[in-house]
Every structure is written in C-alpha cells, then in structure tokens.
NUVEX-150450 format. One record per residue (C-alpha): residue number from 1; residue in one letter; y negated, x negated, z negated. Coordinates in steps of 0.25 Angstrom, whole numbers, plus 5000, padded with zeros to 4 digits. Each point is the difference from the previous one (the first is absolute). Layout:
// NUVEX-150450
@tordo->NUM gufi->A Y->Y X->X Z->Z .
...
//
This chain:
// NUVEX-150450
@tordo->1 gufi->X Y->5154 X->5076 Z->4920 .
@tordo->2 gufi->X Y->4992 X->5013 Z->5005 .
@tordo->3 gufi->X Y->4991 X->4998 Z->4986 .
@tordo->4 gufi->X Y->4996 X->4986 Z->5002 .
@tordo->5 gufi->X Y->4995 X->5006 Z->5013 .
@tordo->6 gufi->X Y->4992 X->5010 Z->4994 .
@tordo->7 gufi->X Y->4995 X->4992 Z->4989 .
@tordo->8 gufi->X Y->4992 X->4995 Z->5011 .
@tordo->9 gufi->X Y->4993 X->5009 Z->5006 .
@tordo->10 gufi->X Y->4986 X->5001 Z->4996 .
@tordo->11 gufi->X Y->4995 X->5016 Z->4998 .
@tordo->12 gufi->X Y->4985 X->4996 Z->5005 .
@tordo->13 gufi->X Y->5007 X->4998 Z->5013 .
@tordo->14 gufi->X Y->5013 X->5010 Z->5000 .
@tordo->15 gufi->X Y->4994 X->5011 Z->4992 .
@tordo->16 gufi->X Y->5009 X->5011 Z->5007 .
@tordo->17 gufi->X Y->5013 X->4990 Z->4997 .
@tordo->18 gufi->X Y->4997 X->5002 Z->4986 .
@tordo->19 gufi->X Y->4998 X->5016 Z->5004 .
@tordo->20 gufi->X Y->5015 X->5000 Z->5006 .
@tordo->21 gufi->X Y->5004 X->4991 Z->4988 .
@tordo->22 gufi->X Y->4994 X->5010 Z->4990 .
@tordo->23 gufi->X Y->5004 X->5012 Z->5006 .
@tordo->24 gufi->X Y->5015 X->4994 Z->5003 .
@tordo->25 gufi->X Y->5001 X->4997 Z->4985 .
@tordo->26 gufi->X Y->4995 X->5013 Z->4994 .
@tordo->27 gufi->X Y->5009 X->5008 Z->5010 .
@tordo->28 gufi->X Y->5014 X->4992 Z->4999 .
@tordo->29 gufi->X Y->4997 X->5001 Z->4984 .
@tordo->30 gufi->X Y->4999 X->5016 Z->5000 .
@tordo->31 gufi->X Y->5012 X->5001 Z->5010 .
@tordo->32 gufi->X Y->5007 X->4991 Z->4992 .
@tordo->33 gufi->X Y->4999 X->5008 Z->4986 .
@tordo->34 gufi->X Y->5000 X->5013 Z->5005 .
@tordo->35 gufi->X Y->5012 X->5003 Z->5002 .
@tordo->36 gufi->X Y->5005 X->4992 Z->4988 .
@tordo->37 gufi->X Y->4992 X->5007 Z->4990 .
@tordo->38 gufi->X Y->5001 X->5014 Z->5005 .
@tordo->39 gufi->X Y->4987 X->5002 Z->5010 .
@tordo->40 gufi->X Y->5002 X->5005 Z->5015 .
@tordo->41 gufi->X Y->4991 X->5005 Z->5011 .
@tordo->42 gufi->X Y->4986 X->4999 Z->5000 .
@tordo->43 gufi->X Y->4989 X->4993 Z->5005 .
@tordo->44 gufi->X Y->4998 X->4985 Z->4993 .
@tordo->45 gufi->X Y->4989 X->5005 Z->4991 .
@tordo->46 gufi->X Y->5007 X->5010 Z->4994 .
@tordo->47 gufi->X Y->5014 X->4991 Z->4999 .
@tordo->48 gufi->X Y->4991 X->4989 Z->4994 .
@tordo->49 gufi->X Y->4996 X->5010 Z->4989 .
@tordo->50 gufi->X Y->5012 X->5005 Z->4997 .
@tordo->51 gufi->X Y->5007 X->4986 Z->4998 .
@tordo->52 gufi->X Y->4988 X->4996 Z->4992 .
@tordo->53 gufi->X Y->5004 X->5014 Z->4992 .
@tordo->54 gufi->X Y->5013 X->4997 Z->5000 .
@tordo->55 gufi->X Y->4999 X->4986 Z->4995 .
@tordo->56 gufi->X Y->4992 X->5002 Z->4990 .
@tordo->57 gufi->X Y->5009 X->5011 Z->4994 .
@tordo->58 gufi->X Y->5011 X->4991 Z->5001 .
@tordo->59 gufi->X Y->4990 X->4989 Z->4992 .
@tordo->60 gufi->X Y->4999 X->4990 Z->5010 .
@tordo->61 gufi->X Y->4985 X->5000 Z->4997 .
@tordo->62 gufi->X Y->4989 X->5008 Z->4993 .
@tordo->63 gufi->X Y->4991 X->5012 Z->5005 .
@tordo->64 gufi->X Y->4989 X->4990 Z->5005 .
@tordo->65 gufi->X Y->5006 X->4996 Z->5010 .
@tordo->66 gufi->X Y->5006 X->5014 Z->5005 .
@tordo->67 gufi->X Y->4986 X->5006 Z->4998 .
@tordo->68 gufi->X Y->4995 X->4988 Z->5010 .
@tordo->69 gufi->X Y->5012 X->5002 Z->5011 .
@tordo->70 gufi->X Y->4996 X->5016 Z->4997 .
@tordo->71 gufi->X Y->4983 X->4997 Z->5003 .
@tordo->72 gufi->X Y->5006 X->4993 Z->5013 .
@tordo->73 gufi->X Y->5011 X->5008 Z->5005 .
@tordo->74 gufi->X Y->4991 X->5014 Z->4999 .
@tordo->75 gufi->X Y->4987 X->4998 Z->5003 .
@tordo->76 gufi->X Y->4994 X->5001 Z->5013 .
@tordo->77 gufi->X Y->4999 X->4986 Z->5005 .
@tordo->78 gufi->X Y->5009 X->4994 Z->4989 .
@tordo->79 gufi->X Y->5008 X->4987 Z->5003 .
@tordo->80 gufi->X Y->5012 X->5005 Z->5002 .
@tordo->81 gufi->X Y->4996 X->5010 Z->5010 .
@tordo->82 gufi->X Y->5007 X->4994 Z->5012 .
@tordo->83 gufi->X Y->4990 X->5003 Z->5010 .
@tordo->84 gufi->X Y->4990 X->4990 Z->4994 .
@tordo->85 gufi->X Y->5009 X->4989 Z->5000 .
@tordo->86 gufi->X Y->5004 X->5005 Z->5014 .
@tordo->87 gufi->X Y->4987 X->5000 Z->5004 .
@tordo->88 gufi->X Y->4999 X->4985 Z->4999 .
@tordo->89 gufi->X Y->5013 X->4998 Z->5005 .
@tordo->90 gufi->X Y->5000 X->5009 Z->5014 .
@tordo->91 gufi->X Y->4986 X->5001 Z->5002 .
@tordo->92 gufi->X Y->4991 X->4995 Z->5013 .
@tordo->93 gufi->X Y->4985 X->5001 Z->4995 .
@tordo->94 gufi->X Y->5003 X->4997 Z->4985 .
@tordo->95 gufi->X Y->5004 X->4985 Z->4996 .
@tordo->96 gufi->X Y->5000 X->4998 Z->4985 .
@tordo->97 gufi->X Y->4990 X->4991 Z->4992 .
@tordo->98 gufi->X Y->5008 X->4991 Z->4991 .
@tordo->99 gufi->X Y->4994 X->5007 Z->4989 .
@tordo->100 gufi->X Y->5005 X->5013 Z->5005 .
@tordo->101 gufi->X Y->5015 X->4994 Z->4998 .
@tordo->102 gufi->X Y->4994 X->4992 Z->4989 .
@tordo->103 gufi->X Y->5000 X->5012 Z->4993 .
@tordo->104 gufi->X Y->5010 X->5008 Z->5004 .
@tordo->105 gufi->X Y->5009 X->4988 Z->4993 .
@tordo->106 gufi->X Y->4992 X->4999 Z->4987 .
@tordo->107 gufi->X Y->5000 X->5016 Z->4999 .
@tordo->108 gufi->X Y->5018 X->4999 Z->5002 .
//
C-alpha cells in the first residue's frame, strides 16, 4: 500500500521526500548488512565502503562498482556523506532542486 502511495509523488514538487526516501534507503541497507557481513561502528561513509569491500571480496560484484562507492564514501562532499543528504533533509534555508535529488538517484 505505502508504494502505491509513493509512486505518486512527483520529485518536481517533493524534492526533500525523495531526500528522506534516498537517505532512508541507503542508511537501513548499511545497518542491514553490517553486521551480517562483519562491519561495525563507523560513520555511514565508511560502513558503505567497507560493505562495498566486503562484497566485492565475497564476488557479489566487481571492483567498478566498489571503486565508485569508495569515490563517494571518501571524498569530501561525496554522496554518501550523510551530511549532504542531511542537509536537504533538516535544512531551513536550503530546499533541493529536483535535479539536486535528481542526481543523487542517478549517482546511487
């Protein structure tokens, strides 16, 4: 029922929606796997790049897409840096363009 919901919103007027949405999926994923596959403590960029690692080790996919978590997950600003995506989120004087979240989508 709750996805027939979502399905329709529209991002050009709920960008931060699609923020929360973004930001929900990304962190229940890490929490999920962490602790299944050995990774504990740490901020989310780091747990992201330590399941990528770890998943990629264990053949669930190739280096490209660990190397692409690892440009995100370490580099100032990077997607997975939870206070860019908190910034959308919590924020009084910023309200994300759709292409903002746009791409935080594409980029996931």
């Amino acid at each position: 029922m709750q996805f027939f919901e979502l399905c329709k919103l529209n991002l050009k007027y709920t960008p931060i929606i699609y923020a929360v949405m973004l930001r929900v999926f990304i962190e229940t994923t890490i929490k999920q796997i962490s602790p299944l596959i050995g990774v504990i403590g740490k901020n989310l960029g780091e747990k992201s790049l330590d399941v990528a690692q770890k998943l990629c080790q264990l053949g669930y996919y190739d280096h490209v897409v660990k190397d692409l978590v690892s440009k995100y997950s370490t580099t100032e600003g990077g997607l997975f840096l939870m206070n860019n995506i908190q910034s959308h989120v919590h924020s009084t004087r910023f309200y994300p363009s759709q292409s903002v979240v746009n791409n935080y989508w594409t980029e996931l």
